[in-house]
N, C-alpha and C positions, 0 to 999 in steps of 0.2 A: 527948507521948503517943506508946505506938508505933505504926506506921504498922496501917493494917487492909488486909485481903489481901484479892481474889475470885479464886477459878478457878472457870471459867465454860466448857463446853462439852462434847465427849465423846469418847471413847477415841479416834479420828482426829485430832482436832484439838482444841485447848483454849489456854485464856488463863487468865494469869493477872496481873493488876491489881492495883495497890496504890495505898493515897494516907494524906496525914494531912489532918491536922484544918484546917488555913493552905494545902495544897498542892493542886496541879490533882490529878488522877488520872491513874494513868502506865500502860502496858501492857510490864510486865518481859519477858515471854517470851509465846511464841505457838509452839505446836507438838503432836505428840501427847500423850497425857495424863500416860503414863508418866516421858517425859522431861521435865517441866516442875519447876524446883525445888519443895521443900516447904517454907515457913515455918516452921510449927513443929520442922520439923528443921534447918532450913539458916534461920535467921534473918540469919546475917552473909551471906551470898550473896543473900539477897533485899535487903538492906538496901544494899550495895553495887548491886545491878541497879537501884533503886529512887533512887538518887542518882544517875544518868548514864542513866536513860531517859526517854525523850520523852512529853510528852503526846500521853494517846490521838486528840486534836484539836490543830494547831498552826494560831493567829488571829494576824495580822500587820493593824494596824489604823493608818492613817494619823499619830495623835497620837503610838502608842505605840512605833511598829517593833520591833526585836530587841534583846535584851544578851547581852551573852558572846560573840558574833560579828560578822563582817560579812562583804563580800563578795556573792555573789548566792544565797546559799543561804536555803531557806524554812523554819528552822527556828528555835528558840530566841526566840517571838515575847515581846516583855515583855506582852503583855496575856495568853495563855495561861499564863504563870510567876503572874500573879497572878489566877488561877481559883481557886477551890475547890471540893471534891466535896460535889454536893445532890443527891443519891441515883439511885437506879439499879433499874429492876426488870426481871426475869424471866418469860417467857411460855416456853409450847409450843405450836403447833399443828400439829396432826397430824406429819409429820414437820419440822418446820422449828420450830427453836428463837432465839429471839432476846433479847438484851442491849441494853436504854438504861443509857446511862451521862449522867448531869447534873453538867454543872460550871456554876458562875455567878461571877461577876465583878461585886462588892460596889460598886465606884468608877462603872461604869458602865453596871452594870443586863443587861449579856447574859448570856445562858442559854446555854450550848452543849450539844447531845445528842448523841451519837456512836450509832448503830445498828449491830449486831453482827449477822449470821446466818449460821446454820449450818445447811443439811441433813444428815440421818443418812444417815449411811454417807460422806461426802462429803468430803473435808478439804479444803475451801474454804471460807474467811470472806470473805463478803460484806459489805462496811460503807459508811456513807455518814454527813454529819454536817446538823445543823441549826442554825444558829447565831440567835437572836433579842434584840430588845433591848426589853428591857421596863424599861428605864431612861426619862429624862424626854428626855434628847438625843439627836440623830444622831451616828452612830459610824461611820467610814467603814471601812471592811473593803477590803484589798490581798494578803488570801491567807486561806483558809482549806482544809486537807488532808483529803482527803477519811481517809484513814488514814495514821501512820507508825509504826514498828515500828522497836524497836532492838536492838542485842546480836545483829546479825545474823552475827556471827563467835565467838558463844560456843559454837558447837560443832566449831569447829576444834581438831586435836589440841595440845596443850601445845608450843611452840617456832615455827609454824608462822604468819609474818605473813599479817596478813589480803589485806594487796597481794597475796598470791602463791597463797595457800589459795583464793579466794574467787574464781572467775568468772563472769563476766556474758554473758549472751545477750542481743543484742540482732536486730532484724531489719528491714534499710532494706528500703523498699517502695516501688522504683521502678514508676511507668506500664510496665504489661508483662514487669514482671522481678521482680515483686512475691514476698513471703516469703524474701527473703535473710538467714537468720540467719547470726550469725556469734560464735562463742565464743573472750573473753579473759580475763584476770585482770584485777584491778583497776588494776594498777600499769599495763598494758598498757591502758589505758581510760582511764590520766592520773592517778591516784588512790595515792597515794604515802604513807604515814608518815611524815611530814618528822620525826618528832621533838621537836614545840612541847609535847606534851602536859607530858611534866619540866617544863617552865619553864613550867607554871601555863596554859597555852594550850589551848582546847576538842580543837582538832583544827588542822588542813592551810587550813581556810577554803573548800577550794575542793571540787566536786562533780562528779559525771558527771552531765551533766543530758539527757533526751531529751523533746522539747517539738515538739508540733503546731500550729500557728497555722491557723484560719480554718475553712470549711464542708466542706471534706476532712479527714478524721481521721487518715486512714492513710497521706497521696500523699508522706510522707518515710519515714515509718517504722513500723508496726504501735504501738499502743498497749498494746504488752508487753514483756514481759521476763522473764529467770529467773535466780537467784542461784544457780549451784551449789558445790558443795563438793568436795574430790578425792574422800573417800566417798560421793558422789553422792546426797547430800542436796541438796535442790532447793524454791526458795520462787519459783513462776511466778504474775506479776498481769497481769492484764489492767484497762483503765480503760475502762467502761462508757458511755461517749460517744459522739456524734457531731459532736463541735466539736475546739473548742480544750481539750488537754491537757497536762501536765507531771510527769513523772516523776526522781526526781532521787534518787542514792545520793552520800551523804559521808562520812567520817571524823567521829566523835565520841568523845574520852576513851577514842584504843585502840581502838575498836570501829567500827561501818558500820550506819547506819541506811539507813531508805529513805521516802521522803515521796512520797505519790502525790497528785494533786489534779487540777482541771477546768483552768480558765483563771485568773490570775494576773494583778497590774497591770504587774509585770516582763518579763514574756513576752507577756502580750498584751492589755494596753488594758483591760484588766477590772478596773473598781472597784466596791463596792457602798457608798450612802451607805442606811445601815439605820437610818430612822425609829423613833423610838418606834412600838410595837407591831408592826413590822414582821420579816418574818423571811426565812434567805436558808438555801437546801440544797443542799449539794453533788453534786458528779455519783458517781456510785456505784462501787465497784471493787471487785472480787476478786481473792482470792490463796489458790494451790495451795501447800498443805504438806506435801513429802511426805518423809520419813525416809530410804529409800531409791530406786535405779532412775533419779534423776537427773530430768532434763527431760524424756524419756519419760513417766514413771512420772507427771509433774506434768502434762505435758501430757494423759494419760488421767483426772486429777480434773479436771482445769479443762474437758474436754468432755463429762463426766456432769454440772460444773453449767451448762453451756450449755443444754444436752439441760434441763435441769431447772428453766430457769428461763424459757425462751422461750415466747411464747403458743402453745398449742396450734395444730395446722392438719392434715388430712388428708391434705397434698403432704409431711409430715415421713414419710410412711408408703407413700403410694402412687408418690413415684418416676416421674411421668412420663418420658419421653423428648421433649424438647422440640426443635422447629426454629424458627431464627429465618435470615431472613432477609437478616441485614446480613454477617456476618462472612467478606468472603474471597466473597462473593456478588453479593446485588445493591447492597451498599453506601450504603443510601438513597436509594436511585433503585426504590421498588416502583412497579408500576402490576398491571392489570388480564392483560394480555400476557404478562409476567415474569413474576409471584405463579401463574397458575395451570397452566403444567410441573414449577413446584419442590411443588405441594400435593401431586400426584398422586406426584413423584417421592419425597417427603418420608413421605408415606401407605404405599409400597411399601417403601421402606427399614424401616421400622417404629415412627415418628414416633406422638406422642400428643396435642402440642400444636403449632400452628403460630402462631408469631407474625409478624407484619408490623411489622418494625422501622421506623426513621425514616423521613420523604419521604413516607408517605399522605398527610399531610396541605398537603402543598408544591405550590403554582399554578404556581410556577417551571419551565421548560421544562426537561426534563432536562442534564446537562451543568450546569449554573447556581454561580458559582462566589460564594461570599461572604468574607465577612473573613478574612483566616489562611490562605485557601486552602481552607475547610471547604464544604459544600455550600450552596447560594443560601438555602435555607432557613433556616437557622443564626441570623440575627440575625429573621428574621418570624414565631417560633414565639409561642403562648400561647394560640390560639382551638381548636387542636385537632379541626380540623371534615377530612372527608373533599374531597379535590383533585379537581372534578370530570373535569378533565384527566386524571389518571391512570386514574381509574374512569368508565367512558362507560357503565357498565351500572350504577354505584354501587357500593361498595365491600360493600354485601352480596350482588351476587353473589362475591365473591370467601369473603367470610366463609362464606353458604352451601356454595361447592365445598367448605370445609375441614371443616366438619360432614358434608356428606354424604358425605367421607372416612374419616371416622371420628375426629377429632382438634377437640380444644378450642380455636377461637378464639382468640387472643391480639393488643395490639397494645401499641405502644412510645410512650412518654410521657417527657416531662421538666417533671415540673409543678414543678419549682422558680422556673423561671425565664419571663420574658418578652422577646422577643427586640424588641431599640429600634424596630424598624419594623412592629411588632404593633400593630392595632386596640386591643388590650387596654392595652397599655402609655398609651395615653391615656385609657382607659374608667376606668380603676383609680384610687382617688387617690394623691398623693404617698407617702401613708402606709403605706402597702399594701407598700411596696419599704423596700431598703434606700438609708439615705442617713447620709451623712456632711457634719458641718457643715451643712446642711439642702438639700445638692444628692445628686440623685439618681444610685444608682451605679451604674456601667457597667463591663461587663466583657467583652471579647471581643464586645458587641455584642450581652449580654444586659442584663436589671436582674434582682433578685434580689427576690423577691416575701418578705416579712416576714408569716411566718406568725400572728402573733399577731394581725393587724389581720382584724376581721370581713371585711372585704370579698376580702383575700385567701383566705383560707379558705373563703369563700362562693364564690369562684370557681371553685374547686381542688373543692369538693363536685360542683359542678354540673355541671363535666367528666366526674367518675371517675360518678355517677349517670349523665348522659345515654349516656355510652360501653357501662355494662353493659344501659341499657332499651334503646336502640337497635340495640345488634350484641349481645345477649347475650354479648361477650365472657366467658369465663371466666380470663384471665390479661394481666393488664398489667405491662409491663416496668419501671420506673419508673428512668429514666437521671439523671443527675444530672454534668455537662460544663467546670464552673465553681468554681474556689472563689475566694471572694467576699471573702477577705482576713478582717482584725480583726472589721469586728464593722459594726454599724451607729447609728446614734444614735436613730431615728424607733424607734415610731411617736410616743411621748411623749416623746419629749429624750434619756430614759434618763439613766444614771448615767455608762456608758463606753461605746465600740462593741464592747469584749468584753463587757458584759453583754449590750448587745442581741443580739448573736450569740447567748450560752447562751441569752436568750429564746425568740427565734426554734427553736435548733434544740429546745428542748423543745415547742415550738410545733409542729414537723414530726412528731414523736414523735406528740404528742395527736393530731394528725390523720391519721396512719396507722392507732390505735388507732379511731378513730372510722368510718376505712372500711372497715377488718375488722369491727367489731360491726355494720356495713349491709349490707355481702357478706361473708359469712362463707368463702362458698364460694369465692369470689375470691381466685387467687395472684395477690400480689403480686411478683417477682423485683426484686431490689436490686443496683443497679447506678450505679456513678459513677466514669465514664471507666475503667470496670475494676476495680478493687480498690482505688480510692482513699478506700470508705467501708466499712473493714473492721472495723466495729465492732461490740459485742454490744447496742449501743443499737437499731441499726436489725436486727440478726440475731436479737435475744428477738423483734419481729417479722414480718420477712419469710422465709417459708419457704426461699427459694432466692436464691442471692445468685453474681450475675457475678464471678470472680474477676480477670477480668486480659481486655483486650484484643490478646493477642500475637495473632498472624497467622499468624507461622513455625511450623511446625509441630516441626521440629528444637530448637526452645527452650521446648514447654510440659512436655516432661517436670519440669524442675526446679521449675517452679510448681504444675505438678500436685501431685506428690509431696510438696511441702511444705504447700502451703493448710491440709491436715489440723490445722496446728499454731493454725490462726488460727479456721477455718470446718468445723461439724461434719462430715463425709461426706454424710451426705444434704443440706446444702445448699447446697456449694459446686459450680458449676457452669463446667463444662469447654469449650473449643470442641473440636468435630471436623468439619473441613473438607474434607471430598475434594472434588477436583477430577481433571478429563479427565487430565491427564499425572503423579499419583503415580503411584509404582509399587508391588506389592505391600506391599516394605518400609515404604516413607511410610507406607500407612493402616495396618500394625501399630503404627508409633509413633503416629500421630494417633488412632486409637481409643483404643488403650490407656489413652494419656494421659486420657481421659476414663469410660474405666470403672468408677475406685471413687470416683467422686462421683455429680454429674447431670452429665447428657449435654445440652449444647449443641450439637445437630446443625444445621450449614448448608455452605456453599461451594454446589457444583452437582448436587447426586445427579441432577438431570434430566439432565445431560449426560454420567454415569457408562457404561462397558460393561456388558454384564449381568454378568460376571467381577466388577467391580468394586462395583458395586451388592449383588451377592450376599456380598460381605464385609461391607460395611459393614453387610446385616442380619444376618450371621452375628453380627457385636459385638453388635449390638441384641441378638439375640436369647439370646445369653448373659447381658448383663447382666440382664435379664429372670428370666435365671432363679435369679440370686441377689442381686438389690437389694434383698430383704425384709430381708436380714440387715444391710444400712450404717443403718439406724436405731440401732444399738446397737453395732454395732462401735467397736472399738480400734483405731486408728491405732499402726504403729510402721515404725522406722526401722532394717532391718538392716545395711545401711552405711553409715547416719549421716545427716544430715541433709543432702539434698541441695548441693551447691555449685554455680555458673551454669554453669561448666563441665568438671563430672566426668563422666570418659566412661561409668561405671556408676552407674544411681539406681536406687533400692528402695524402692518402697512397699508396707506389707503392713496389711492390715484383719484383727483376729482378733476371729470375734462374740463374743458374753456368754457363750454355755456353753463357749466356749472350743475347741469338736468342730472348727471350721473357719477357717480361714487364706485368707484373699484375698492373693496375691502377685503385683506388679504388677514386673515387671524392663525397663529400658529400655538397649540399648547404645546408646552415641551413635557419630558417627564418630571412627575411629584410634584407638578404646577396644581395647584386646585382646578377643578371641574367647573368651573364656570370663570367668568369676567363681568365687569361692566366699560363697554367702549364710549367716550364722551364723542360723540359725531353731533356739534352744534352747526353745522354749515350745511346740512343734510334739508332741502327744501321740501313744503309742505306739499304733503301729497304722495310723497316717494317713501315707497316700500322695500323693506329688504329680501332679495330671492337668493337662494343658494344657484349660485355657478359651477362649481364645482365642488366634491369631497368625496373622499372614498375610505368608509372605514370610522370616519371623525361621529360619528354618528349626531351630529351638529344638530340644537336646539336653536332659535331665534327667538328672542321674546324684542320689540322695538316698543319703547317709549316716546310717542310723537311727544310729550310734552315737557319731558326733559332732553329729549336729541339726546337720546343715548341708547343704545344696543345690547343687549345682557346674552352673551354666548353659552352654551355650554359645550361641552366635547366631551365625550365620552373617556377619551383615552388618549395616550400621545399621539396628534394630529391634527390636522390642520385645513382650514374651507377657507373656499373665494366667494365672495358674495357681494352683489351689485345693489347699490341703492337706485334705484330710476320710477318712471313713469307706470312701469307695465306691471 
């Protein structure tokens, strides 16, 4: 019989699917509508895409493993080859359109669904899979993908091998050096045409694989990537987790697939043994398709579906200016003394929330040194009660100075963990933590609290409750200092310690979701050791998320400037540190650096000149007067994507109507005294004004008729400057 077709979605983006009557169901093409082949016209072209693309699902299952390959690659599983398609239906609501696709597998009773979703206007397909066994036996599952997608070189031009056509963006994400992209080709990636295909062989065997292990999603590498093309066509996915993921491009029959998934038994200890009537879903991912404009262009879809798919919150709109007290400050040493010169200094500077980062709650004598060298408190954390040491008037008066300052409460939390010499860590049962082999696990001198068990979660409510009745806090930092490896086996045996892992961390998930629906009004800020939890799991979420713990102020430009690619604008959040001895120039790079995000304001404003004080609100007070528009802005990159050490970066925000241009310019040192910026998107009529700079002593010369901007800067420093009407 011949094969039956679907295309499924809308002028941006669309799929088109085929399958027979004995076969799984395969996804030929995926891209705008226009360029998708047509069956009834192009039948040998569909017929050939439809013999060498992958199922929409790839199940790799303990009895069954792969054929036609080997090696470590996750595809070509033989329980998937022997699916067949049991129908598939179509919905709309409101804007958001969605595709179930069913395949089942006759020998052993599973059902697999693949979920499809598209919003209008958006060309990002969001997918995720369901796999169930309503067979009479357990069937043990070692991979199933959340989405892969092949024929990923069928729109390279005719001559042009895909090793060489085809680059890949990837980006490690070191502690404090976080958002390092970097773009190669494939061959350049490891990824070669050996030539086996002739001689009857799939492909090379072998893959680019980029894979996260443990309760840090992001502490090697971002949970993305982007395929571009020399005509800068570009397919950018992000994997929607907060655990262990695995992402992986290979060679197949000539061509370059791409297989995205959660956790694996390969990579990370994740098995699932799937009882009759039981069922197991993968973790979720999205991918930006975009035709032209490149990684750019993809990066601008993929953060209208961020923007689109994250829970509402009031902080995505209103942009506080937040002070917290750890960074470059008082470094976990708060008390009563300390805290209240920085409220007052924090309050005049033009501060809107102040939070009281680590150490409230530490008995320990200041100075106090614990494991690693980290502060005495570090391994006695999880009761969360105020030090009455620190506080001899109680820790609300300290909270009252900050209110009758004019500024929202805040304080810092690490409810993941309990530190080994905590009350709690014995109150708790075994169960409650993570444990391997049935011993309890230690890390650094924490344990790891296992969200899934009543009692841990019981715990964790009765915290984030007492903290908001008791201090009316309105914002909690929520830190997170530790990854906790594979997985854990408690609190039921489990299957593997990477399932208990994805337990658990969907486990943290529900519970975040649960403290937003009791304080609505309550920010949460997202944070883990800096940017080590850069994911859109926890960022659908929490409104405002810590990017990076750098210190140096000469090194957040490049992380600044890049974040954009990972963390919307309005909630990626920046430090600005002044201190007694910058000099002018410093606090023009140090603000900067934090003005087209949120602003993480700390260091010592209390011990500032008035000179210098008066800068620092001068940033505030600009930022202020155009943060309504980074709700909707566009991130872009006019001299490319940042590198750790270019002496020129450029960050520019252009809102939704397009009328205004945020341009963020940073020299670093022994960079030449001047630039030229290519801004061709820059509308007629619009002039550039300085917003900000202190110290940069910032020339502008603007070319309306090349759209281009010729900088100078005096010295190492850096100006914010608006393109618009006025």
């Amino acid at each position: 019989m011949p094969a039956t077709h679907l295309r499924w979605g809308q002028d941006e983006l669309s799929l088109l699917l085929a399958w027979e009557s004995t076969g799984p169901v395969r996804l030929l093409a995926a891209g705008e509508a226009s360029a998708l082949p047509d069956p009834g016209r192009e039948p040998e072209r569909c017929a050939a895409l439809a013999g060498r693309a992958l199922p929409v699902v790839e199940i790799q299952t303990t009895h069954g493993g792969r054929l036609g390959t080997s090696g470590k690659r996750h595809v070509d599983g033989a329980m998937t080859r022997g699916m067949r398609y049991a129908g598939h239906e179509e919905s709309v609501t409101g804007d958001v359109r969605r595709l179930r696709v069913h395949m089942t597998d006759d020998a052993t009773g599973l059902l697999a669904t693949t979920v499809f979703t598209l919003r209008a206007d958006i060309p990002v397909l969001h997918a995720e899979a369901r796999v169930e066994n309503t067979g009479d036996r357990a069937v043990g599952l070692e991979y199933v993908s959340s989405l892969t997608l092949s024929h990923l070189a069928c729109h390279l031009p005719d001559g042009e091998r895909w090793e060489d056509g085809l680059s890949l963006w990837l980006a490690a994400n070191p502690w404090s050096g976080e958002f390092r992209w970097s773009r190669a080709n494939l061959a350049e990636r490891g990824l070669y045409d050996v030539g086996m295909v002739a001689y009857g062989q799939t492909g090379s065997k072998n893959r680019i694989a980029v894979t996260s292990t443990g309760s840090w999603s992001s502490s090697e590498h971002l949970p993305m990537g982007c395929l571009e093309t020399s005509a800068d066509r570009a397919l950018l996915w992000q994997i929607e987790h907060n655990g262990s993921w695995h992402a992986e491009l290979g060679d197949r029959f000539d061509d370059v697939y791409l297989a995205l998934s959660g956790p694996t038994d390969r990579e990370h200890q994740w098995r699932r043994r799937l009882a009759p009537g039981d069922s197991f879903r993968t973790v979720a991912v999205a991918v930006a398709l975009v035709p032209e404009g490149g990684f750019e262009a993809a990066v601008a879809a993929m953060t209208a579906h961020r923007r689109a798919t994250r829970r509402p919150h009031p902080d995505h709109q209103r942009l506080p200016v937040v002070f917290n007290d750890f960074m470059n400050s008082l470094m976990g040493e708060p008390s009563t003394a300390a805290l209240l010169p920085l409220v007052d200094a924090a309050a005049a500077a033009g501060a809107e929330v102040f939070c009281v980062d680590a150490g409230w709650f530490d008995p320990e004598p200041p100075g106090s040194v614990g494991p690693g060298g980290v502060p005495g408190w570090w391994d006695a954390v999880g009761e969360w009660r105020e030090a009455a040491s620190r506080f001899p008037g109680g820790l609300r008066e300290v909270i009252g100075r900050i209110r009758g300052a004019g500024m929202v409460p805040g304080l810092w939390l690490e409810p993941e963990v309990v530190g080994v010499r905590s009350p709690i860590a014995a109150e708790l049962p075994d169960e409650a933590f993570f444990r391997r082999d049935g011993v309890r696990v230690a890390e650094w001198g924490r344990h790891q609290l296992d969200l899934r068990h009543p009692a841990a979660r019981a715990h964790l409510d009765a915290v984030v409750d007492r903290l908001v009745r008791d201090y009316a806090v309105g914002y909690l930092k929520l830190d997170y200092n530790i990854d906790i490896g594979a997985g854990t086996d408690g609190p039921d045996g489990g299957d593997s310690p990477g399932d208990g892992l994805l337990g658990h961390n969907r486990a943290y998930l529900d519970w975040l979701d649960g403290v937003a629906a009791r304080h609505p009004d309550l920010v949460l800020e997202s944070c883990a050791a800096g940017g080590s939890r850069t994911d859109h799991a926890i960022l659908s979420r929490l409104p405002i998320h810590s990017v990076t713990d750098q210190q140096d102020f000469r090194l957040l430009p490049a992380i600044a400037a890049a974040a954009p690619t990972a963390v919307p604008p309005e909630q990626g959040a920046m430090w600005a540190c002044p201190l007694p001895g910058h000099t002018d120039a410093d606090l023009g790079t140090m603000m900067v650096s934090a003005l087209l995000g949120r602003v993480h304001l700390s260091g010592r404003p209390d011990l500032l000149t008035e000179d210098q004080l008066a800068s620092v609100r001068a940033a505030l007070d600009a930022y202020k007067s155009y943060r309504h528009l980074l709700p909707t802005a566009r991130p872009r990159w006019p001299l490319g994507l940042p590198g750790w050490r270019d002496g020129w970066i450029a960050l520019a925000l252009t809102a939704s109507d397009d009328a205004t241009t945020l341009l963020a310019l940073w020299r670093r040192a022994g960079a030449p005294g001047s630039v030229t910026v290519p801004l061709p998107w820059i509308p007629d009529g619009a002039r550039p004004r300085v917003l900000f700079e202190c110290g940069s002593g910032a020339d502008l010369d603007w070319d309306t008729r090349a759209g281009a901007l010729r900088v100078g800067i005096a010295t190492a420093s850096a100006v914010l400057v608006a393109f618009d009407g006025r």
